[in-house]
Backbone as a ProteinNet text record, in pm:
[ID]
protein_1_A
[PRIMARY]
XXXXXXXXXXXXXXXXXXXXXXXXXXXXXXXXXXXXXXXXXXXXXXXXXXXXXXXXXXXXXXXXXXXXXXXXXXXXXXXXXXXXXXXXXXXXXXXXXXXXX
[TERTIARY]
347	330	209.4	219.5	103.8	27.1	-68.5	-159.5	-278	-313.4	-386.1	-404.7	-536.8	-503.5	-465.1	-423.9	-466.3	-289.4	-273.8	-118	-116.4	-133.2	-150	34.7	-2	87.5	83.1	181.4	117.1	220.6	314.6	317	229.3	315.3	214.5	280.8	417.2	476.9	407.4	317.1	263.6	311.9	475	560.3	501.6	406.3	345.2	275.8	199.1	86.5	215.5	301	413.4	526.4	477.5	547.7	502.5	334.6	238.9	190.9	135.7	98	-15.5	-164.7	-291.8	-355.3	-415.3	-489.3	-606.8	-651.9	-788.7	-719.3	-607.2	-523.7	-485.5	-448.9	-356.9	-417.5	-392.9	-458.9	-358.2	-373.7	-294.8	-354.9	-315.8	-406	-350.1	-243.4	-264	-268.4	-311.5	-320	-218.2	-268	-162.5	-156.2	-40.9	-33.4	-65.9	-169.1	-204.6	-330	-407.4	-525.8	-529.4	-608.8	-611	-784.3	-815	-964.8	-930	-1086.1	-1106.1	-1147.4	-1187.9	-1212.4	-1353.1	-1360.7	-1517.1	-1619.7	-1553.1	-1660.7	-1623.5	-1537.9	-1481.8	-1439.1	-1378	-1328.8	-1213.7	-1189.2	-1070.9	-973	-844.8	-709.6	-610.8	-526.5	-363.2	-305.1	-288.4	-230.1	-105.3	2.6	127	162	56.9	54.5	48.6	-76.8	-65.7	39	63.9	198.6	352.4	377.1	440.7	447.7	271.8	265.4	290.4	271.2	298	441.8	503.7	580.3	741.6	741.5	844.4	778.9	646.8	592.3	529.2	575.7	434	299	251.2	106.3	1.8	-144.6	-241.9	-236.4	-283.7	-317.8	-452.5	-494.9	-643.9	-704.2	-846.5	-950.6	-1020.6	-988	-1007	-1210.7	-1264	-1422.8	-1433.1	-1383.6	-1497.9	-1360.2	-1259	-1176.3	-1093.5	-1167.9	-1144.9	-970.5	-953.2	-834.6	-818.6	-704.8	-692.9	-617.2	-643.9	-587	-547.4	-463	-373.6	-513.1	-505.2	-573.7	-461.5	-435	-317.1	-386.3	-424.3	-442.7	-324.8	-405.1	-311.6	-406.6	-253.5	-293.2	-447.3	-520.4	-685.7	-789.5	-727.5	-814.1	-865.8	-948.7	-1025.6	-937.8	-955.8	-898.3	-962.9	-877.8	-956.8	-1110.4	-1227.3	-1300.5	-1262.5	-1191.6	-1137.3	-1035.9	-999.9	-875.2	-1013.6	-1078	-1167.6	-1251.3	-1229.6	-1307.5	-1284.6	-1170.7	-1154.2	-1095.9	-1109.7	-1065.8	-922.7	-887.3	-773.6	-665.6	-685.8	-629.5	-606.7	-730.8	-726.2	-664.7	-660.3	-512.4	-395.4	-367.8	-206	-192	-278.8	-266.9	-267	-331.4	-310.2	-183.6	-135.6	9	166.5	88.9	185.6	199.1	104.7	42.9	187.9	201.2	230.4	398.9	461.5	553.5	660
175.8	319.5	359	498.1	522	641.2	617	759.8	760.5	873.9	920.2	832.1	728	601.1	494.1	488.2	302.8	273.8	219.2	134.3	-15.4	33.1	-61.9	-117.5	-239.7	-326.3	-448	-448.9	-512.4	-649.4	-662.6	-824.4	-887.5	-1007	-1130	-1230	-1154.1	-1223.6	-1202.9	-1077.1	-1062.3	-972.4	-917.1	-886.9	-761.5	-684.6	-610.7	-619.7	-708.5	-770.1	-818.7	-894.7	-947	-845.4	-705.6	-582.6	-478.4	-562.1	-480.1	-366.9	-343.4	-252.4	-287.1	-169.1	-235.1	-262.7	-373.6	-471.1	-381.6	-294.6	-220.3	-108.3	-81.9	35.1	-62.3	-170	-261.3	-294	-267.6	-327.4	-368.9	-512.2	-631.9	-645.7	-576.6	-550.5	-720.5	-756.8	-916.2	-998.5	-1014	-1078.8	-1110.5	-1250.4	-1307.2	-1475.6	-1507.7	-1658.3	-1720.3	-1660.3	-1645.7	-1751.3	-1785.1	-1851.4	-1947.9	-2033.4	-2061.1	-2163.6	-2166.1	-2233.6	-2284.1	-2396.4	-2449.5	-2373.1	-2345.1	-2270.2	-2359.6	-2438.9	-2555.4	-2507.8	-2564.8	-2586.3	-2484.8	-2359.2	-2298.7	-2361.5	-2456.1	-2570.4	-2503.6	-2453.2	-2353.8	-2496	-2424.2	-2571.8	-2485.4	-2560.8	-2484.3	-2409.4	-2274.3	-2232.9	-2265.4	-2305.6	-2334.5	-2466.6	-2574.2	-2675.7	-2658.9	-2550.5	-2528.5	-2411.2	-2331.9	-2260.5	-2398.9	-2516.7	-2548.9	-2654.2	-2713.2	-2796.5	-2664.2	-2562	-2433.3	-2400.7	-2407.6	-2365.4	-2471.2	-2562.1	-2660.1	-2763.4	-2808.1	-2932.1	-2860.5	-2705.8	-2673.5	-2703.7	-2754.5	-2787.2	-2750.7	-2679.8	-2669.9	-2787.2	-2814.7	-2914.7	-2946.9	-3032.7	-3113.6	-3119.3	-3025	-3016.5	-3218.6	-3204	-3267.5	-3321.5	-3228.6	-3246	-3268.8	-3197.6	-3257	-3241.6	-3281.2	-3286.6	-3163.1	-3039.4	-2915.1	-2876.2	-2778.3	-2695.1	-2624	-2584.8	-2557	-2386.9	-2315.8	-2157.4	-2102.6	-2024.7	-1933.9	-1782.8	-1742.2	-1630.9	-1484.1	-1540.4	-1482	-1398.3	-1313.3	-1245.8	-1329.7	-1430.7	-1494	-1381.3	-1399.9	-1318.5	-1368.3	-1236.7	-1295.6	-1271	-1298.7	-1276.4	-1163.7	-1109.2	-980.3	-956.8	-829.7	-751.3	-739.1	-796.1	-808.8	-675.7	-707.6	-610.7	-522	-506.8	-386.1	-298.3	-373.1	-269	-185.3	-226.4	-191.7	-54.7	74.1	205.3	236.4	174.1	238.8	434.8	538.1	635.6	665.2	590.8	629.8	559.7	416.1	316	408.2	501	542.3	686.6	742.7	821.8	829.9	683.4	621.6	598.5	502.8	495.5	596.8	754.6	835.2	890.8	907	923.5	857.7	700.6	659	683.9	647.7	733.3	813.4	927.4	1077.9	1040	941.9	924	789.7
2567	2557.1	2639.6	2700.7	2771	2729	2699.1	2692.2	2748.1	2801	2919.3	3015.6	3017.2	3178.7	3124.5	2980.9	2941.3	2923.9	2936.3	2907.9	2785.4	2669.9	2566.1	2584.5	2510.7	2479.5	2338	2282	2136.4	2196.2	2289	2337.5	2383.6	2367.4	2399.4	2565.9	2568.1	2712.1	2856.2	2843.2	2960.6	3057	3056.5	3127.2	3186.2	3123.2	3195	3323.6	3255.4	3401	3490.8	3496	3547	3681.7	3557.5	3687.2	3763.2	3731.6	3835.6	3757.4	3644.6	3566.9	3624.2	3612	3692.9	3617.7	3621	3530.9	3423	3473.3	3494.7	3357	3373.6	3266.2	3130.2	3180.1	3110	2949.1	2830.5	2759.9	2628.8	2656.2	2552.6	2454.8	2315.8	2178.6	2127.9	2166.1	2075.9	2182	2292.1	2412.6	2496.6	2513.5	2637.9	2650.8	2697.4	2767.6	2886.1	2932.3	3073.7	3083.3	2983.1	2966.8	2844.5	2811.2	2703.9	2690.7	2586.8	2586	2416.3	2470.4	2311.7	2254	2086.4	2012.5	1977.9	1987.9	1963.2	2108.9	2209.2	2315.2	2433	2458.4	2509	2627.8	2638	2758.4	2819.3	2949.2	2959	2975.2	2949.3	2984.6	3002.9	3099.5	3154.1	3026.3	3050.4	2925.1	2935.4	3011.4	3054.1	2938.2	2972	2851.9	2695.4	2691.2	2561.2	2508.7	2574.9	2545	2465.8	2607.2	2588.5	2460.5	2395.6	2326	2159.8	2191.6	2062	2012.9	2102.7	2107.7	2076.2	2196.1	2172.8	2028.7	2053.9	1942	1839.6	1839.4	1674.9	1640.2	1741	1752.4	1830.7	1809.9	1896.9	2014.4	2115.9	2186.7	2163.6	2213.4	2148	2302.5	2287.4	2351.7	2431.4	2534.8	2607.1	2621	2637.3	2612.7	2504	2401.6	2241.2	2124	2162.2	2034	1974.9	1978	1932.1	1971.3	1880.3	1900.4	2046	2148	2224	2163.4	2168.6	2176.5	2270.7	2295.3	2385.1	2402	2455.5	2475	2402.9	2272	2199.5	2043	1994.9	1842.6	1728	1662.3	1552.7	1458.7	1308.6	1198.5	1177.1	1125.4	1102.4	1199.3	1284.7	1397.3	1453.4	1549.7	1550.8	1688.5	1715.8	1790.8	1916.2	2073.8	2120.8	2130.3	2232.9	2207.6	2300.6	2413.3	2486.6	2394.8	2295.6	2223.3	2130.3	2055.8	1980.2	1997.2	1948.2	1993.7	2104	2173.3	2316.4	2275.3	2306	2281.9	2275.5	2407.8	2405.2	2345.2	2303.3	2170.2	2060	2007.4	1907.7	1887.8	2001.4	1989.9	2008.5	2077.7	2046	1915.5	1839.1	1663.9	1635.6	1630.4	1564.2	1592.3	1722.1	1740.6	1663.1	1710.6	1617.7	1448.7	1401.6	1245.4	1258.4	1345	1284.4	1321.5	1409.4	1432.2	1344.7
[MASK]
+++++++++++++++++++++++++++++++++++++++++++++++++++++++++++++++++++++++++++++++++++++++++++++++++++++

């Protein structure tokens, strides 16, 4: 949905960034599969791997430097919102929109 410059998105496929939406407007309130890091030592790793170890095997992948969990650059339940979605203005009058719809 778009309101005023920002182009929110509550997927996680990316398909936006994918059809040339501009990065700069773009904002992925539960992220993306595009990156992924440890949650221990912020070690970045192929998100392609850890997508594929989530997805086909049900399992985090294991942090290569110090052991730790490997994460998707993805909003699991619990988790905080990224901080670009957070008080952005115009986030918060799509929610109020939606609210009324």
């Amino acid at each position: 949905s778009e309101i005023g410059s920002a182009n929110t998105s509550q997927n996680i496929d990316g398909l936006e960034a994918v059809a040339g939406v501009n990065p700069e407007r773009l904002v992925e309130a539960h992220g993306h599969f595009r990156s992924a890091s440890c949650i221990e030592c912020g070690t970045e790793h192929d998100p392609d791997d850890c997508k594929t170890s989530m997805l086909e095997r049900g399992e985090a992948p294991e942090c290569e430097a110090c052991g730790g969990q490997v994460k998707p650059s993805i909003v699991f339940f619990g988790d905080l919102m990224p901080t670009r979605y957070n008080g952005d203005e115009e986030i918060l009058q799509f929610e109020a929109h939606l609210s009324q719809h």
